[in-house]
C-alpha positions in Angstrom: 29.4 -19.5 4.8 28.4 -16.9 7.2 26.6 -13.8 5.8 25.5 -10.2 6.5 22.4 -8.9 5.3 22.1 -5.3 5.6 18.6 -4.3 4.6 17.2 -8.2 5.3 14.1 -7.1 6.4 12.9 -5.2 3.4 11.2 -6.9 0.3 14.5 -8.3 -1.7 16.4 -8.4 1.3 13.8 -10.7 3.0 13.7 -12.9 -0.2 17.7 -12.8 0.0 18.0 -14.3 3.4 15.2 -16.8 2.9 17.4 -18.1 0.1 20.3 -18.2 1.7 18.8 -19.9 4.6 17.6 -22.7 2.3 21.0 -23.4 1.3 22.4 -23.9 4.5 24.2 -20.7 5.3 24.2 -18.6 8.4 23.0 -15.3 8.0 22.7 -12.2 10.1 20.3 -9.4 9.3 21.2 -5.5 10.1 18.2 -3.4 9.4 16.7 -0.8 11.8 13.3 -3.3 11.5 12.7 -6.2 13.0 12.6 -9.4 10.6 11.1 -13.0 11.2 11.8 -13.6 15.1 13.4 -17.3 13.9 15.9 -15.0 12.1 19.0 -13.7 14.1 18.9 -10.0 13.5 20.7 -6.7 14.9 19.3 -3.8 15.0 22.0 -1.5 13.7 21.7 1.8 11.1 24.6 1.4 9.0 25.4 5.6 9.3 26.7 4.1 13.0 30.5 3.7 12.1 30.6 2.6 16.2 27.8 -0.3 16.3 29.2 -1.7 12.6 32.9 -2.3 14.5 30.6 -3.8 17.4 29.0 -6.4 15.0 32.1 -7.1 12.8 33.9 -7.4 16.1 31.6 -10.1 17.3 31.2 -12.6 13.9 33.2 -12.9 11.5 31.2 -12.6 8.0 32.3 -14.1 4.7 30.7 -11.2 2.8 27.9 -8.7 2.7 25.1 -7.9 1.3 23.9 -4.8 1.1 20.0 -4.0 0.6 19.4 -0.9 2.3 18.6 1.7 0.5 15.5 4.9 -0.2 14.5 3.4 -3.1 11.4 6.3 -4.6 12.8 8.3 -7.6 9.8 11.4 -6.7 10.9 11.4 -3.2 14.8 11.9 -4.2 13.4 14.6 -6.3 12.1 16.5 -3.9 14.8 15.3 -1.1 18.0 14.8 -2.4 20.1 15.2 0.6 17.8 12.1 2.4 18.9 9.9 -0.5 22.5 11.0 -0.8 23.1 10.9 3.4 21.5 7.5 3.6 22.1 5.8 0.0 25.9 7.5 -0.1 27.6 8.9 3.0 25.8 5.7 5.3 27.1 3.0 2.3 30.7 4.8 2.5 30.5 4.3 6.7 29.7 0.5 6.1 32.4 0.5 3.5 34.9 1.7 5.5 33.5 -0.4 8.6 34.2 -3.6 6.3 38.0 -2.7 5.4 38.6 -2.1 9.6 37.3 -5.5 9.7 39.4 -6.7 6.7 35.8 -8.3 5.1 36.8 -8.4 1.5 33.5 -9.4 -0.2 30.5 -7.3 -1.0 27.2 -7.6 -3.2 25.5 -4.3 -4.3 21.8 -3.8 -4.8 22.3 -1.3 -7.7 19.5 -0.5 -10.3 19.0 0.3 -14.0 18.5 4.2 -13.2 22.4 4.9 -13.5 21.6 4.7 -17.0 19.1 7.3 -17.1 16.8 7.7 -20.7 18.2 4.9 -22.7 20.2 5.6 -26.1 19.8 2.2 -27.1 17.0 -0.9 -26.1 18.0 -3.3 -24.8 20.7 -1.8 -22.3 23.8 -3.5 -21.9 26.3 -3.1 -19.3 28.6 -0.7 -21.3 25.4 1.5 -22.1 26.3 5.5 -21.2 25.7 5.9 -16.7 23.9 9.0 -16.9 21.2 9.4 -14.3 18.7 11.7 -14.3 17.4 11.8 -10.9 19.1 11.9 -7.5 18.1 8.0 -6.6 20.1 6.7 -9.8 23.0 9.4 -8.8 23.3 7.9 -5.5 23.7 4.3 -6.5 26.1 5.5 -9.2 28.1 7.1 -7.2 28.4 4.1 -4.9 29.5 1.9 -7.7 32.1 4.7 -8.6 33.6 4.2 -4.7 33.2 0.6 -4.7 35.7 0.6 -7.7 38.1 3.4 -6.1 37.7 0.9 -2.9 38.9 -2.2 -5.1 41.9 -0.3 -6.2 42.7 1.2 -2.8 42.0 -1.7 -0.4 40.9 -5.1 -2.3 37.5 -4.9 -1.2 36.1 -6.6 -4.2 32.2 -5.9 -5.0 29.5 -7.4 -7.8 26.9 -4.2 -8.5 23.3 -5.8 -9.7 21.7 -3.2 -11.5 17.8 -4.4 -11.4 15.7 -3.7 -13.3 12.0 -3.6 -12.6 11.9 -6.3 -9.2 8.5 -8.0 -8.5 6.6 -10.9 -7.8 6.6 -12.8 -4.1 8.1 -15.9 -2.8 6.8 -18.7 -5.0 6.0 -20.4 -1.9 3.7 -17.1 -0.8 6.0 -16.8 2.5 7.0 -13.5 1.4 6.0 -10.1 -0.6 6.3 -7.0 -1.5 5.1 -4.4 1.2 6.1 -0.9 0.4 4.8 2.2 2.5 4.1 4.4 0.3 3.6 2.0 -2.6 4.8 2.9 -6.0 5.3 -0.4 -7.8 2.7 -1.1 -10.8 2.4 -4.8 -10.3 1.2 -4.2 -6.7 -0.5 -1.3 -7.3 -2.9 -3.0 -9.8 -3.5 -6.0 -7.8 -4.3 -4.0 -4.8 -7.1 -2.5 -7.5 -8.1 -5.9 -8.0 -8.3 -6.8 -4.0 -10.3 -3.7 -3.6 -7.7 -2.0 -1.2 -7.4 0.8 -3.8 -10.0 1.9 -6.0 -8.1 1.9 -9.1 -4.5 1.9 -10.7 -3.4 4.9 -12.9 -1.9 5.0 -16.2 0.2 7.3 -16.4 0.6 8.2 -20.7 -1.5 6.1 -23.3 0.3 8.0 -26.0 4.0 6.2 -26.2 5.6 5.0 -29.3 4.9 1.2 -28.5 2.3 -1.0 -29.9 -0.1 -0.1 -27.1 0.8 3.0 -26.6 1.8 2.1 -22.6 5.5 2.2 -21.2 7.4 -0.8 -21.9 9.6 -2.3 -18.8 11.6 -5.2 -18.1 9.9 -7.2 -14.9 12.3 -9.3 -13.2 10.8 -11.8 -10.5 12.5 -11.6 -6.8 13.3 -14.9 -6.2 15.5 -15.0 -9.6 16.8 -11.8 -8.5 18.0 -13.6 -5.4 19.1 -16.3 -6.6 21.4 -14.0 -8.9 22.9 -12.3 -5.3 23.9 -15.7 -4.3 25.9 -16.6 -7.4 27.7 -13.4 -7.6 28.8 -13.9 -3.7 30.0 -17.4 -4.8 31.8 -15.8 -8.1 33.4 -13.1 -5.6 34.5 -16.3 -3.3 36.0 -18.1 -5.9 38.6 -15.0 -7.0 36.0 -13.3 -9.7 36.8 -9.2 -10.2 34.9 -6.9 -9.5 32.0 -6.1 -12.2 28.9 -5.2 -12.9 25.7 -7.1 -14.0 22.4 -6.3 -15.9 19.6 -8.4 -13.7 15.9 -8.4 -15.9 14.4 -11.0 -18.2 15.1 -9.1 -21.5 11.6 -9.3 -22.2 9.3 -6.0 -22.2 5.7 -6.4 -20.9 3.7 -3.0 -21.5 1.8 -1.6 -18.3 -1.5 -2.4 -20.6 -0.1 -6.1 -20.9 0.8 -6.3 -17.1 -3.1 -4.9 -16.0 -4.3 -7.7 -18.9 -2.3 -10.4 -17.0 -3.7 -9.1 -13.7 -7.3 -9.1 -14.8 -6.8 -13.0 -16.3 -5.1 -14.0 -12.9 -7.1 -12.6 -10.6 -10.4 -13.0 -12.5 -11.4 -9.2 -10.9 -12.6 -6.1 -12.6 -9.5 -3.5 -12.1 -10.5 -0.1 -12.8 -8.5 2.0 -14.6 -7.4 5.8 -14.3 -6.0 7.5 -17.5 -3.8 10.3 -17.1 -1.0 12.3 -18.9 2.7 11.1 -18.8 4.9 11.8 -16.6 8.0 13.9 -17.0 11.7 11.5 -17.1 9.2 8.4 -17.5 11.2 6.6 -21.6 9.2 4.6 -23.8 10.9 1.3 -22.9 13.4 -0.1 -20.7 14.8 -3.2 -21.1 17.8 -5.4 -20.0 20.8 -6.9 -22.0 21.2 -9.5 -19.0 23.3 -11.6 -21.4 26.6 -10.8 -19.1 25.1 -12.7 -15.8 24.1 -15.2 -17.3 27.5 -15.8 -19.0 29.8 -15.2 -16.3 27.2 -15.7 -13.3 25.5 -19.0 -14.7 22.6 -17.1 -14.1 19.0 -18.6 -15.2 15.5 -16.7 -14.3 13.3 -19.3 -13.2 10.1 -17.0 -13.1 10.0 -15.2 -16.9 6.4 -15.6 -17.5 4.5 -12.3 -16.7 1.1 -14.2 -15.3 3.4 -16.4 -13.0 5.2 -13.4 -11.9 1.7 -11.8 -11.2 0.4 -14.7 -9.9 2.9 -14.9 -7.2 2.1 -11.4 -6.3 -1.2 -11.7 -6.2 -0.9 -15.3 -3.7 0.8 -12.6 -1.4 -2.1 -9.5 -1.8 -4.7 -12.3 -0.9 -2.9 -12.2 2.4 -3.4 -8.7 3.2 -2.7 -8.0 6.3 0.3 -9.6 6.5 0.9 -8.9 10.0 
């Protein structure tokens, strides 16, 4: 099959095409940053209705996938109208790009904030969409016009609601590399490399057995390999629909420095803070659905293995 990747250069996106790659696709990369220079790739912001009829005018793509997104819940706090023009108005130009072209296939990068503060643990699909910051709005509202496009013009879509992503490419290829960096996993074994002084936690007061937030840490590569049986469930006829992607297992931000410290074999020094605001207790996946309808299996449960991947790719540092 021949895919697009919008997004392919970022951290899942990278992981995505990497996978794809292995399995003897063709892929093409859209981003507005350059990926691996063995990888074909178009520089193209997806806000430019004009250079998206360009590139569908020029391949002919089985399906998308679509990774680019502002992804920083504080940042969409304090600038909404960034993550609504890019996240929302540029996703409805590459919709209606991909019904021009008559491409009927698309996977979503969606997230577990359209559920907002859970009611219930763990969170299924049919769990109230009520987000509480303009990030999970935005990727709600996509999956709201992704059904309204089914119904209008057959475009037919898979949303992947991750949870927490993390970890690195088992084969330490590829990593997480965020600028600003707001991911605990990397934030902690940056502490332990000695490119940050410490990691803070944020709340040691929560109703859980340690008193740390509770989340559900789902490793990249599974999280890929999930995108790539939802495109083959689209291509075989599957409707639309939504999945839960996490390991349904909770690992406390105490349990996930632990792992760290056992991993790495480093001191990590640790701030102590208050909690902050719109941060629940615990979050974790139902992912029973994908793995019913999707076949889907997480390779990479074990929180030291995930950490230990991540950590392969810190040792790196710089990467480039």
């Amino acid at each position: 099959m021949k895919y697009l990747v919008v997004g392919g250069a970022g951290y899942i996106g990278s992981h995505m095409v990497k996978h794809l790659l292995s399995d003897g696709h063709e892929v093409v990369v859209a981003d507005t940053v350059a990926t691996a220079p063995d990888i074909e790739w178009v520089e193209l912001d997806i806000a430019d209705a004009r250079a998206l009829d360009r590139l569908f005018a020029d391949y002919h793509f089985d399906a998308v996938f679509h990774f680019a997104s502002h992804i920083q819940v504080g940042e969409s706090v304090s600038d909404p109208g960034k993550y609504y023009q890019n996240n929302v108005a540029a996703t409805l130009t590459l919709l209606e790009a991909m019904v021009r072209a008559d491409i009927k296939h698309l996977v979503f990068s969606s997230t577990a904030a359209v559920y907002g503060d859970p009611q219930y643990v763990p969170i299924d699909e049919q769990h109230p969409k009520a987000p509480i910051n303009p990030y999970g709005r935005s990727k709600w509202m996509v999956e709201q016009i992704l059904e309204d496009f089914d119904r209008a013009y057959g475009l037919k879509s898979v949303r992947l609601r991750y949870f927490n992503a993390a970890g690195a490419d088992p084969e330490g290829l590829l990593g997480e590399c965020h600028e600003p960096e707001t991911h605990l996993i990397p934030l902690i074994l940056q502490a332990a490399s000695g490119r940050r002084a410490a990691v803070t936690v944020f709340g040691h007061d929560y109703d859980t057995p340690d008193g740390t937030c509770i989340r559900d840490y789902v490793h990249v590569a599974d999280l890929a390999s999930a995108h790539a049986l939802a495109v083959e469930y689209l291509l075989q006829g599957g409707a639309s629909a939504s999945f839960n992607l996490g390991n349904g297992l909770g690992f406390s931000v105490q349990e996930v420095i632990d792992a760290a410290r056992a991993v790495t074999g480093r001191p990590i020094q640790v701030i102590e803070t208050s909690r902050r605001e719109g941060d629940p207790a615990t979050l974790v996946a139902d992912a029973q659905r994908a793995k019913k309808v999707l076949g889907w299996q997480p390779r990479f449960a074990g929180l030291e293995e995930i950490v230990g991947h991540a950590w392969n790719w810190e040792r790196k540092y710089p990467w480039r």
